[in-house]
C-alpha positions as CSV (number, residue, x, y, z in Angstrom):
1,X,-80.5,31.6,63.2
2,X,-79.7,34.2,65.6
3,X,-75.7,34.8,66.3
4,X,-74.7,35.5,69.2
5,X,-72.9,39.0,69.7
6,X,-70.9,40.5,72.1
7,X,-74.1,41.8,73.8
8,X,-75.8,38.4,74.9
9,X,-72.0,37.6,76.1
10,X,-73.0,39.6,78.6
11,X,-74.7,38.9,82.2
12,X,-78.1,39.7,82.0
13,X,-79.4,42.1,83.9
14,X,-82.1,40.1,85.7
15,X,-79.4,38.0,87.2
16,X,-77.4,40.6,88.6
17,X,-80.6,41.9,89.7
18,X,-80.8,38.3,91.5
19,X,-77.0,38.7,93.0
20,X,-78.3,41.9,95.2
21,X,-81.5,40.3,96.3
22,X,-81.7,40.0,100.4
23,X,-81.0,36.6,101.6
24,X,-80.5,37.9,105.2
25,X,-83.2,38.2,107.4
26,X,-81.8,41.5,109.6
27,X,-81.3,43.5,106.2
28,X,-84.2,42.9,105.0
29,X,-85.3,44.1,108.5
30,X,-83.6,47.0,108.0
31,X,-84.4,47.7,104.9
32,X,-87.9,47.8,105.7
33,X,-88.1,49.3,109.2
34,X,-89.7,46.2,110.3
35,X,-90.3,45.6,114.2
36,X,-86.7,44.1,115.5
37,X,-89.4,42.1,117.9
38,X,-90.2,39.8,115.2
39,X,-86.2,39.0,114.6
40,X,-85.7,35.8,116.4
41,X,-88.4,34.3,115.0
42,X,-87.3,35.3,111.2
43,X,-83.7,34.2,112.1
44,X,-85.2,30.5,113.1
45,X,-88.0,30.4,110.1
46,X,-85.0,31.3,107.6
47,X,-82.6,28.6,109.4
48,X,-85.6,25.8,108.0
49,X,-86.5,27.7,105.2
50,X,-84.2,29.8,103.7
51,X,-85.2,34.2,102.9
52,X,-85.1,35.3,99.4
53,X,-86.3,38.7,97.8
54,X,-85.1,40.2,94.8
55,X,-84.6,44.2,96.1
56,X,-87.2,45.2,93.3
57,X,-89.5,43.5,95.0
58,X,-88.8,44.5,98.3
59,X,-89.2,48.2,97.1
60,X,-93.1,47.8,96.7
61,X,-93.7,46.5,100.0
62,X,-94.7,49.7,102.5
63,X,-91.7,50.3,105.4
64,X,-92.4,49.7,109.0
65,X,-96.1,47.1,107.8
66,X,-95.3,43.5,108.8
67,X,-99.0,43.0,107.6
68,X,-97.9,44.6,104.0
69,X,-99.3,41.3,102.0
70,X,-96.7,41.4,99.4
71,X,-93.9,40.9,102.6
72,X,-96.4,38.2,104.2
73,X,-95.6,36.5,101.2
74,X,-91.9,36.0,102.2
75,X,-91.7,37.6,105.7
76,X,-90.2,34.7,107.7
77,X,-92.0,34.1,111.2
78,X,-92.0,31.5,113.8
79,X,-95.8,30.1,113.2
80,X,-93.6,28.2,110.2
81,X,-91.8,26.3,113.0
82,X,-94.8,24.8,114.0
83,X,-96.2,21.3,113.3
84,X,-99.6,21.0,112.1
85,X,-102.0,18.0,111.8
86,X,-103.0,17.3,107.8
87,X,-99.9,19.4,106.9
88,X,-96.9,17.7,104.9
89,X,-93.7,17.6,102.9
90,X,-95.3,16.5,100.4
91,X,-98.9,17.7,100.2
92,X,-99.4,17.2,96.4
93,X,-98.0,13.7,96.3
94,X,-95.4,15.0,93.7
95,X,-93.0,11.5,94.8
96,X,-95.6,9.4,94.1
97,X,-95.8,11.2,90.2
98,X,-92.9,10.9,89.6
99,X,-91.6,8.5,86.4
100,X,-88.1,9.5,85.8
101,X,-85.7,11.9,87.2
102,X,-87.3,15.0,87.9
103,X,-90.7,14.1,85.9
104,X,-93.7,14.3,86.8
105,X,-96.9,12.5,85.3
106,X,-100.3,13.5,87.0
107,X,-102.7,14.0,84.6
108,X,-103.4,12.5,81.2
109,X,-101.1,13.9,78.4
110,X,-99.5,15.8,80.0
111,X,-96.1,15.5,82.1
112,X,-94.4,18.3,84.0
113,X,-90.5,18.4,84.2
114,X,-88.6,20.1,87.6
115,X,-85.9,22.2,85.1
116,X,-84.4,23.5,89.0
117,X,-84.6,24.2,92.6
118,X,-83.3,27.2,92.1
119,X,-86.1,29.9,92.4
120,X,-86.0,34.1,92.6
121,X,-87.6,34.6,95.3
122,X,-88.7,32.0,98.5
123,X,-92.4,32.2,99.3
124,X,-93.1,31.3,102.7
125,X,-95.8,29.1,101.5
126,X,-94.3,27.0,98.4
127,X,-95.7,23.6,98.0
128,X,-92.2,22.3,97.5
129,X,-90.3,24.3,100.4
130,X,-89.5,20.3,101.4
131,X,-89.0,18.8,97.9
132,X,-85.9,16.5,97.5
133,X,-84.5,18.9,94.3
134,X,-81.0,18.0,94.8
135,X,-81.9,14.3,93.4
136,X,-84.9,14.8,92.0
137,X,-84.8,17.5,89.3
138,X,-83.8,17.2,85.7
139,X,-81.2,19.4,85.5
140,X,-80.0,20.3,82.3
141,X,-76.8,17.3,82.5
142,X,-80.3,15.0,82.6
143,X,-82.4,16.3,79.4
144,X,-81.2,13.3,77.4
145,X,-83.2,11.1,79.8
146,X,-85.9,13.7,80.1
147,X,-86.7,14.0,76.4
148,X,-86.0,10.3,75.6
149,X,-89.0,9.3,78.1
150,X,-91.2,12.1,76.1
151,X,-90.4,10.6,73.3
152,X,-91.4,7.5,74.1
153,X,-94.8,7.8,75.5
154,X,-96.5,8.7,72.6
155,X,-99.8,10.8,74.0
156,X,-98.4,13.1,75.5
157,X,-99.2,16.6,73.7
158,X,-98.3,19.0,76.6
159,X,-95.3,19.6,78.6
160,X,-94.7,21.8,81.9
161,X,-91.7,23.3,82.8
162,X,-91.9,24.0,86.6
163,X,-89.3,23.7,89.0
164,X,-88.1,25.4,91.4
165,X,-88.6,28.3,88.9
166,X,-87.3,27.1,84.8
167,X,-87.0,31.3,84.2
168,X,-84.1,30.7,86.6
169,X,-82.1,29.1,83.9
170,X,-80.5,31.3,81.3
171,X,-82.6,31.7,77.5
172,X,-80.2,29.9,75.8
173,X,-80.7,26.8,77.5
174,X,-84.5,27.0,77.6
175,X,-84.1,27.7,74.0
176,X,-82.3,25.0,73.5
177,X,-84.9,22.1,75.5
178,X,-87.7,24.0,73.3
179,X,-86.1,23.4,70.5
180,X,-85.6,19.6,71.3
181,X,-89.1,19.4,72.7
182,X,-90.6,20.6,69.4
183,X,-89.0,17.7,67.4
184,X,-90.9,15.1,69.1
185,X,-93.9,14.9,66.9
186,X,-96.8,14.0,69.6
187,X,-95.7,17.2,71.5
188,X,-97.7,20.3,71.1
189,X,-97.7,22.6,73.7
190,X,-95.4,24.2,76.0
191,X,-96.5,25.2,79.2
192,X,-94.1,27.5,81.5
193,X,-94.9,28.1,84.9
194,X,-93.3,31.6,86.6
195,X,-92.9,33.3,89.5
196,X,-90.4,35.2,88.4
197,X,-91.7,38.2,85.7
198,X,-94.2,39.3,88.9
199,X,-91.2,39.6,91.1
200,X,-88.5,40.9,88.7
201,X,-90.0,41.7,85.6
202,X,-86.9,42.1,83.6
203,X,-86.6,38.2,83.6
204,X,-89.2,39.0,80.4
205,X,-86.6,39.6,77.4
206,X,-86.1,39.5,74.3
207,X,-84.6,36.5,73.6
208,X,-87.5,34.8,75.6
209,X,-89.5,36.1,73.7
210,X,-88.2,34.3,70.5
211,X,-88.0,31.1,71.9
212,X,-91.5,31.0,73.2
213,X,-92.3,31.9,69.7
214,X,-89.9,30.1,67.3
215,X,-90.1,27.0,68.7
216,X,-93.1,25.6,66.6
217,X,-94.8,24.6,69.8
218,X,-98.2,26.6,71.2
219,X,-96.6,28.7,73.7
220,X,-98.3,29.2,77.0
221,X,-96.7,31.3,80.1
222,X,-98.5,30.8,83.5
223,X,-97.6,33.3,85.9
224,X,-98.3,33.8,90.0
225,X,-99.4,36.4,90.8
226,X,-101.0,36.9,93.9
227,X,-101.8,40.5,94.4
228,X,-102.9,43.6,91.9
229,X,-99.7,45.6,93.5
230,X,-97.3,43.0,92.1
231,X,-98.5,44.3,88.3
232,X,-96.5,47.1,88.0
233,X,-95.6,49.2,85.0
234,X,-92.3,47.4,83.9
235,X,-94.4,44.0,84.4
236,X,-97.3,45.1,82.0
237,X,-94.9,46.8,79.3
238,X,-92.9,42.9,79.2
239,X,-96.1,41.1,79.1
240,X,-97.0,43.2,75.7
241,X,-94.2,41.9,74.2
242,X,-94.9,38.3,74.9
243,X,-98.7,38.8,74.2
244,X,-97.1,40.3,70.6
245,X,-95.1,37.5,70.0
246,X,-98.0,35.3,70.1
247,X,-97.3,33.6,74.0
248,X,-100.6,32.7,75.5
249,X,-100.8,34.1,79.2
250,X,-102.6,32.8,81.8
251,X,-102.0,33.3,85.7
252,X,-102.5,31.2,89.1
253,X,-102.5,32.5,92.4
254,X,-103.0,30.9,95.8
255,X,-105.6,32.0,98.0
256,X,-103.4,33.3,101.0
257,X,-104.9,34.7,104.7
258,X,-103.8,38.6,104.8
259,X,-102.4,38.6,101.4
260,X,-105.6,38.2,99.0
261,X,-108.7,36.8,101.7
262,X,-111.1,39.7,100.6
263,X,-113.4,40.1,97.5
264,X,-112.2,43.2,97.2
265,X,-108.4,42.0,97.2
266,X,-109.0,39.5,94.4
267,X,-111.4,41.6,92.2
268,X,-108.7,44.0,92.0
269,X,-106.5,41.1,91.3
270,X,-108.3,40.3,88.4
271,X,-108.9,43.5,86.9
272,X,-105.3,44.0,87.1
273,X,-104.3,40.7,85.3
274,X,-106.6,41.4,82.8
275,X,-105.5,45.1,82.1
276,X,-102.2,43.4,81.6
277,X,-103.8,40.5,78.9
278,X,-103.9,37.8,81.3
279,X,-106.5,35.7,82.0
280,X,-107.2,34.7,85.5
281,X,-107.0,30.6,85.8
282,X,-106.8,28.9,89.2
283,X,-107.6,30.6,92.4
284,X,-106.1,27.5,94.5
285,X,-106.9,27.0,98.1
286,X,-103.3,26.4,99.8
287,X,-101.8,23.3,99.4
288,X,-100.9,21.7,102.8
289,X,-97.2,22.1,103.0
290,X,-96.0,21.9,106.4
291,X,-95.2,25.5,107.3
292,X,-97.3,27.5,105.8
293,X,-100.9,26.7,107.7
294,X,-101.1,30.3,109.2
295,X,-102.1,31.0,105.1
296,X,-104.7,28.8,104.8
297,X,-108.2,30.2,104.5
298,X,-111.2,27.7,105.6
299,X,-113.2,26.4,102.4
300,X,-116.6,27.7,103.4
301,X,-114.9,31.2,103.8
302,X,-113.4,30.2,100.5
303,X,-116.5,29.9,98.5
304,X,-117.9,32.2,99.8
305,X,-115.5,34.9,98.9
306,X,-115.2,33.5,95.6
307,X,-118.9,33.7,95.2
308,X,-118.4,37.1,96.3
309,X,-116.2,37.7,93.2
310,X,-118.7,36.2,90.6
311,X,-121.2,38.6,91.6
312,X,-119.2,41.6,90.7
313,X,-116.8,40.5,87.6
314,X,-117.6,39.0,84.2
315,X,-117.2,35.4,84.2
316,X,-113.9,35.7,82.1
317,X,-112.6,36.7,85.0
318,X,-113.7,34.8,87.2
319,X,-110.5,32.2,87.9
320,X,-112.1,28.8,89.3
321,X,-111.4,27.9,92.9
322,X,-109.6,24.5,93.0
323,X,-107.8,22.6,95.0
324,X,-105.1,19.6,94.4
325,X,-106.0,16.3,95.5
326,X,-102.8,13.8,95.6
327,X,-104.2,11.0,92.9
328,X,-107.1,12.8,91.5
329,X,-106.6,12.9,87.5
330,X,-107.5,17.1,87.6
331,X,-107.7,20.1,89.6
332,X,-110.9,19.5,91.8
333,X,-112.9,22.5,91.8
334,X,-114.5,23.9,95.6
335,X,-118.4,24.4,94.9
């Protein structure tokens, strides 16, 4: 057992990191030299959707680009404020999943658990920008019920944590549910799922690293990352120590318009992710959240870039084009 000392009393430094991130659209603005044109129409995209950006982040974006695809990623503008046909609040039928307070069963041995709203940073085109977390996430007062249903349904080998972001909450309470999770005898796998090490890498610590690897359970991180500039130095030298430590990592990213639409974009991408030792998974064509339609890509264009990517990387790297149908029992794959 590892005592705690003086040290891990301590705030970590990712969340201080998180205190000073920019949750106001006009310093953000002027952080970045961006165009005060485009102000109103931040101020009434944040007002629906609220802005957040760990500084760290923010410091690889270029000054005075509103077309810098890292800050397209969060930039609030006013195309969010309108409605679009085949767009919804809940575009991956996550409601209709759910079996217990804030878990989620769509696909076959498997069951995926909302840990918390709470994320690092707020991507303009999250799939759960509408999702009803204050009711229907299991927060770490509802584990009890969380783990009791695992317990009970006895094929299920593999459980997400997703959220909201689960690296928001603190190692010693993710320690904790791995630990629980690894005494139900059916369960095999832990699957994390992270925005957060791409955006502030120092989430990545030690003490995750020894949970993901003393919990008994087949450790697997999946990250989103959605463009080679967001693997930086400080995010390859944590991954190392997670890829030491015996974590399988794998990433998703989204297939965004003027983030990531080129072959050249997402070749990089991949090269990238794999001189960090992660294996490209799931490109995913956008899921149709209302808000976020100025990202989506059409699927011819879509195939055809990814087409465009097979021709010039090995097939390892290939990550396969998919898309989530609401009530489909797997990813369905674009061809």
């Amino acid at each position: 057992m590892i005592h705690r000392t003086s040290a891990t009393c301590q705030t970590p430094a990712w969340q201080q990191q998180l205190t000073s991130a920019f949750t106001r659209v006009e310093a953000l603005f002027e952080y970045l030299r961006i165009d005060p044109d485009l102000l109103p129409g931040a101020r009434a995209a944040a007002r629906e959707f609220s802005l957040r950006v760990p500084v760290g982040y923010a410091a690889l974006m270029e000054p005075g680009n509103p077309h810098d695809p890292l800050l397209r990623q969060v930039l609030p503008i006013d195309d969010e404020l309108r409605l679009q046909p085949g767009f919804s609040t809940d575009p991956v039928g996550d409601l209709d999943r759910s079996v217990g307070t804030g878990v989620l069963q769509k696909y076959r041995g498997r069951v995926l658990v909302i840990t918390t709203g709470a994320c690092g940073i707020h991507c303009r085109y999250c799939f759960r920008r509408h999702y009803p977390y204050s009711n229907s996430s299991a927060g770490c007062d509802r584990w009890r019920d969380t783990l009791d249903f695992i317990t009970r349904s006895g094929q299920i080998n593999e459980v997400i944590l997703s959220g909201g972001d689960p690296l928001m909450l603190s190692d010693n309470r993710l320690s904790q549910l791995a630990q629980k999770l690894s005494e139900i005898p059916h369960v095999k796998r832990l699957r994390v799922h992270t925005r957060l090490p791409a955006v502030l890498p120092e989430r990545i610590t030690t003490e995750m690293s020894g949970w993901l690897s003393d919990s008994g359970l087949q450790s697997v991180l999946v990250l989103h990352v959605n463009h080679a500039r967001e693997i930086t130095d400080p995010l390859r030298t944590a991954l190392s120590s997670l890829r030491s430590a015996g974590v399988s990592l794998l990433n998703q990213s989204v297939l965004l318009r003027g983030v990531n639409d080129s072959s050249r974009a997402l070749v990089e991408l991949s090269e990238g992710l794999s001189a960090a030792g992660v294996l490209p998974y799931y490109l995913h064509q956008l899921d149709p959240v209302q808000g976020a339609s100025h990202f989506a890509v059409p699927d011819p264009e879509a195939i055809e870039l990814h087409q465009a990517v097979r021709h010039q990387l090995p097939g390892y790297l290939v990550p396969r084009l998919v898309r989530e149908i609401p009530g489909s029992e797997s990813k369905t794959p674009l061809v």
